[in-house]
PAGUVO-389787 format. One record per residue (C-alpha): x, y, z; residue in one letter. Coordinates in steps of 0.5 Angstrom, whole numbers, plus 2048, in hexadecimal, padded with zeros to 3 digits. Example, Ala and Ser with C-alpha at 12.3 -4.5 7.8 and 13.67 -1.06 7.14 Angstrom:
# PAGUVO-389787
R / c1 / c2 / c3 / residuo
R / 819 / 7F7 / 810 / A
R / 81B / 7FE / 80E / S
END
This chain:
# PAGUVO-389787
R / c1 / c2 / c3 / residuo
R / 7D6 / 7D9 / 806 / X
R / 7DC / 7DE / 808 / X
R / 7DD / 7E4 / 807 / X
R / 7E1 / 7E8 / 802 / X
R / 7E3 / 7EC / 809 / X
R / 7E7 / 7E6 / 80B / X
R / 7E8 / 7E3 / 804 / X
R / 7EC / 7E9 / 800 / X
R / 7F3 / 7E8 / 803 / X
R / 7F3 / 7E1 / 800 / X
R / 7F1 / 7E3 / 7FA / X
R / 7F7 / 7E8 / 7FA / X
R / 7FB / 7E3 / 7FC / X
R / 7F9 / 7DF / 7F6 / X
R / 7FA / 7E6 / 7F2 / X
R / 801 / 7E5 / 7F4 / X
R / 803 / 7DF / 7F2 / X
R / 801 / 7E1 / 7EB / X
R / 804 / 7E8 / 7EB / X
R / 80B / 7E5 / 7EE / X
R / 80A / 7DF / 7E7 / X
R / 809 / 7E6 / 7E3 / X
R / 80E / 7E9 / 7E5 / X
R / 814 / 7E5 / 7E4 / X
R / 812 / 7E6 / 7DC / X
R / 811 / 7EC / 7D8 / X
R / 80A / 7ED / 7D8 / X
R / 80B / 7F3 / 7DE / X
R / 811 / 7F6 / 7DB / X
R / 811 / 7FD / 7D8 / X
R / 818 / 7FD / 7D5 / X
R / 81B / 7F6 / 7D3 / X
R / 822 / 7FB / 7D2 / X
R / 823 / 7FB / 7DA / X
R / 824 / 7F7 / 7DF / X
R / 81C / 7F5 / 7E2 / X
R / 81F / 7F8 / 7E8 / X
R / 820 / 7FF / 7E5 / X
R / 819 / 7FF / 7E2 / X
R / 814 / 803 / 7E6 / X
R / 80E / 7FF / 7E3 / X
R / 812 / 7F8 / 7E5 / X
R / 812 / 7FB / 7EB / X
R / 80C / 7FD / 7ED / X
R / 808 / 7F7 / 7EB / X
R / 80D / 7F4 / 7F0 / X
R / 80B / 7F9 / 7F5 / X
R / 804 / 7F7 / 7F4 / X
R / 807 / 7F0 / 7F6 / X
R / 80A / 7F2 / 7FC / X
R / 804 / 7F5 / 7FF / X
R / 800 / 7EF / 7FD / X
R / 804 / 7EB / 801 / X
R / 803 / 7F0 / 807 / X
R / 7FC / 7F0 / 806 / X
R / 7FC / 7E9 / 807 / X
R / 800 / 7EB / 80E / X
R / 7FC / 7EF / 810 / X
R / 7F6 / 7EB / 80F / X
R / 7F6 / 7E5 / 80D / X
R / 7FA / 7E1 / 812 / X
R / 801 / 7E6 / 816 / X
R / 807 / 7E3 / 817 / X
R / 804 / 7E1 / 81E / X
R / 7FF / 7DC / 81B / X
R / 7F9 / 7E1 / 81C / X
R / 7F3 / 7E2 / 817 / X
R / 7F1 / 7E8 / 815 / X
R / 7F5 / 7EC / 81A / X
R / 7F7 / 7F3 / 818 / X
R / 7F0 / 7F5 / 81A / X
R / 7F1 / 7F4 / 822 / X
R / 7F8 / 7F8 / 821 / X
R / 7F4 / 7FE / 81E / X
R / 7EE / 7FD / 823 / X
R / 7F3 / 7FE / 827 / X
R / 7F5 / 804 / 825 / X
R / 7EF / 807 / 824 / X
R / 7EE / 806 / 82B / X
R / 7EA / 7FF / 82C / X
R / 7EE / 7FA / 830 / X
R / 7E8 / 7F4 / 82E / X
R / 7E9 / 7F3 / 827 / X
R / 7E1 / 7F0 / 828 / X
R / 7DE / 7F7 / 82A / X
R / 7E2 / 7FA / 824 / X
R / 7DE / 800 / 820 / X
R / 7E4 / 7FF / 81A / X
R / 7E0 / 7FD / 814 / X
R / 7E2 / 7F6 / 811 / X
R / 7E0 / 7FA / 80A / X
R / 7E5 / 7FF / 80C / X
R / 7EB / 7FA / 80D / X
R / 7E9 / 7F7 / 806 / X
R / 7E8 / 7FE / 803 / X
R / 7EE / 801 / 804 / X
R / 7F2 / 7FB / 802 / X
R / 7EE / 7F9 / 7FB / X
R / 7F0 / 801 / 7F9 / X
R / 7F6 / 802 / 7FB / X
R / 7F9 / 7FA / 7F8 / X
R / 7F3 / 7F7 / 7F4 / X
R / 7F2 / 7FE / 7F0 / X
R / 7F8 / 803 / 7F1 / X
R / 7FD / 7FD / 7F0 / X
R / 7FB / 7FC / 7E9 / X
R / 7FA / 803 / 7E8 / X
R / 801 / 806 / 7EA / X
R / 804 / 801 / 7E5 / X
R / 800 / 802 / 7E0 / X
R / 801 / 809 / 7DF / X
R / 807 / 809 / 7E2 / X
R / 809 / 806 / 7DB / X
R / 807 / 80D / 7D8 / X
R / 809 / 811 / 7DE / X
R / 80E / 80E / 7E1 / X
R / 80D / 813 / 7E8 / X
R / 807 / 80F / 7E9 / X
R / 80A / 808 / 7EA / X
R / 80E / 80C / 7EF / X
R / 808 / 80E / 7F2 / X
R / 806 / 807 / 7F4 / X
R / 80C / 807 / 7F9 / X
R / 808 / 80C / 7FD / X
R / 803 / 807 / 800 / X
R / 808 / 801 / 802 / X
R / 80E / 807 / 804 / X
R / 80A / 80A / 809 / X
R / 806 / 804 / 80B / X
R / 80D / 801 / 80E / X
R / 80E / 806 / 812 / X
R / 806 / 805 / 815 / X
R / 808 / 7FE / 817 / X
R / 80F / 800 / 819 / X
R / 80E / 805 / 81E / X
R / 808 / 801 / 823 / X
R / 80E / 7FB / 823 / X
R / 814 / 800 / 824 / X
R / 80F / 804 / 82A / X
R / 80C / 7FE / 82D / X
R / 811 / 7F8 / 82B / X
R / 80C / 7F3 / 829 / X
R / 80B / 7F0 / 821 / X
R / 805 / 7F4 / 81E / X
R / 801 / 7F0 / 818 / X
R / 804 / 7F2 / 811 / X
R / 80B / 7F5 / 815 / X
R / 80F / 7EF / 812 / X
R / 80E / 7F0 / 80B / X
R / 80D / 7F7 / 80B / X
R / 815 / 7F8 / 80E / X
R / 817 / 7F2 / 80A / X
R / 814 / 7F3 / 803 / X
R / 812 / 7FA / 803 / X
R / 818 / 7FE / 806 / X
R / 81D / 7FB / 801 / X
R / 818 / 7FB / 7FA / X
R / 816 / 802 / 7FC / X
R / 81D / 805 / 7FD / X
R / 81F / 801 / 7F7 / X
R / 819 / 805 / 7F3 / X
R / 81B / 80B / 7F6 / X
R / 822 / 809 / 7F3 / X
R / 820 / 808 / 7EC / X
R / 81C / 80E / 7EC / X
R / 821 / 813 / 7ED / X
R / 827 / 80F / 7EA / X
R / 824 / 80C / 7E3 / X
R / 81D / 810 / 7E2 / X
R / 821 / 817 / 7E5 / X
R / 81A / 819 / 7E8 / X
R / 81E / 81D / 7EE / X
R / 81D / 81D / 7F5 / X
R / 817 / 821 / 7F4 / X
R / 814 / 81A / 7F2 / X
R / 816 / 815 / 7F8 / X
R / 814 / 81C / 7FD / X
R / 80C / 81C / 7F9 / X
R / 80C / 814 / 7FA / X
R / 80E / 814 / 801 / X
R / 809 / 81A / 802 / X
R / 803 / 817 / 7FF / X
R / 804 / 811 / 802 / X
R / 804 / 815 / 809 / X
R / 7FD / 81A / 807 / X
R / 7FA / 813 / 804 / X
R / 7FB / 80F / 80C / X
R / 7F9 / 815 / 80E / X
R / 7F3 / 816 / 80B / X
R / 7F2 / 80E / 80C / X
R / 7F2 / 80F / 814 / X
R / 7EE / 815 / 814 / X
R / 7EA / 813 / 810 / X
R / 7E7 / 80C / 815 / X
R / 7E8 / 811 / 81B / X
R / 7E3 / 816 / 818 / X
R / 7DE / 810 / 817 / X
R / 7E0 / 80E / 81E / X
R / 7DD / 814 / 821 / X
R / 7D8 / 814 / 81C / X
R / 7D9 / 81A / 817 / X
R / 7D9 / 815 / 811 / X
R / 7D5 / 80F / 810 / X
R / 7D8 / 807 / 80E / X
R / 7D6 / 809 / 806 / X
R / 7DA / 80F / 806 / X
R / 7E0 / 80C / 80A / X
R / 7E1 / 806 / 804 / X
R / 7E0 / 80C / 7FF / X
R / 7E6 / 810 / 801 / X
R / 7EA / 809 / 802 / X
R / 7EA / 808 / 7FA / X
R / 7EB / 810 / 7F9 / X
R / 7F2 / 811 / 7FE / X
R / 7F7 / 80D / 7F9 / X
R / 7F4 / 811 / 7F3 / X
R / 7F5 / 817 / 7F8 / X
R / 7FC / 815 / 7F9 / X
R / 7FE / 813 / 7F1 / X
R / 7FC / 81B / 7F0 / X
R / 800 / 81D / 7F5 / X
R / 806 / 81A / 7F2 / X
R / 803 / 81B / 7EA / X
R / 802 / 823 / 7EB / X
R / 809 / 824 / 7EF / X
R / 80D / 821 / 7E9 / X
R / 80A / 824 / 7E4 / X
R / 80A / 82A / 7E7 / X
R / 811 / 829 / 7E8 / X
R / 814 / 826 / 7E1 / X
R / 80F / 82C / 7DD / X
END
């Protein structure tokens, strides 16, 4: 039997291909006035696409051919060289991307409907996430798991949606820099998080609970500046 470790990033795939078919049609439009390329909701469904993709990078199978690779890239990171002797939770890769696409994803747009800064929030996630695969490549010249898709997706569509929220929704520079922040404070608190459980400050249960906090975290982060801003 296989283990959903192993077997969610196929799903996700299989979610792709059903939200790339929906979004070619009008059922994840919030205003059918404009271009869907000028729709923060559109655009946030489209994000969560992206990071589908990605997801399946990282952990399905890499643009070497790897299976399940980015978790040796982050033991690595963490100071474990044999992936084998890794003390990285496999619950906690899971928990981490099932919060931060599975739920957050939906969420944002949802809401973004009603509160168009919060479908701009989803962008914190996949913005500073390019950065996190772009800096170890650019130090140490090597491809990482996700790095590809997170320059060739990511960059583009975050800027894009940077773009239409100052442009279109008038959400100001305040906005773009709440999102960009909230993406930082939400890896910050997901690296050190896991390094505290490494040392063993906190426990396994305790690790997976705060990955399915952190987006919701960051999604206040951007909520409370903006409405604070436009009040």
């Amino acid at each position: 039997m296989l283990s959903f470790t192993y077997v969610w990033p196929y799903m996700g795939m299989g979610a792709a291909l059903l939200l790339a078919l929906l979004l070619t049609t009008d059922a994840l439009r919030s205003d059918r006035s404009v271009s869907r390329w000028r729709d923060l909701v559109w655009l946030a469904w489209a994000g969560m696409l992206a990071y589908l993709v990605h997801q399946f990078e990282e952990h399905g199978i890499d643009a070497e051919g790897r299976h399940y690779a980015f978790r040796a890239f982050l033991c690595a990171g963490v100071g474990f060289v044999d992936p084998k002797s890794c003390l990285v939770p496999y619950s906690f890769i899971t928990s981490v991307n099932v919060a931060a696409v599975w739920l957050a994803g939906p969420a944002a747009a949802l809401l973004g409907r009603r509160w168009p800064a919060l479908g701009l929030a989803y962008f914190a996630i996949p913005f500073v996430n390019m950065f996190a695969h772009l800096g170890p490549s650019l130090t140490s010249g090597t491809y990482n798991p996700g790095e590809a898709t997170a320059v060739v997706l990511f960059l583009p569509l975050s800027l894009w949606a940077f773009y239409v929220a100052l442009a279109r929704y008038r959400l100001g520079w305040h906005a773009i820099i709440a999102t960009v922040a909230a993406g930082v404070v939400l890896h910050a608190i997901l690296m050190g998080s896991l390094l505290a459980f490494l040392r063993g400050l906190i426990g396994s249960t305790e690790l997976d609970v705060i990955q399915y906090l952190n987006p919701l975290i960051a999604g206040l982060i951007v909520y409370a500046v903006t409405k604070k801003r436009s009040a």
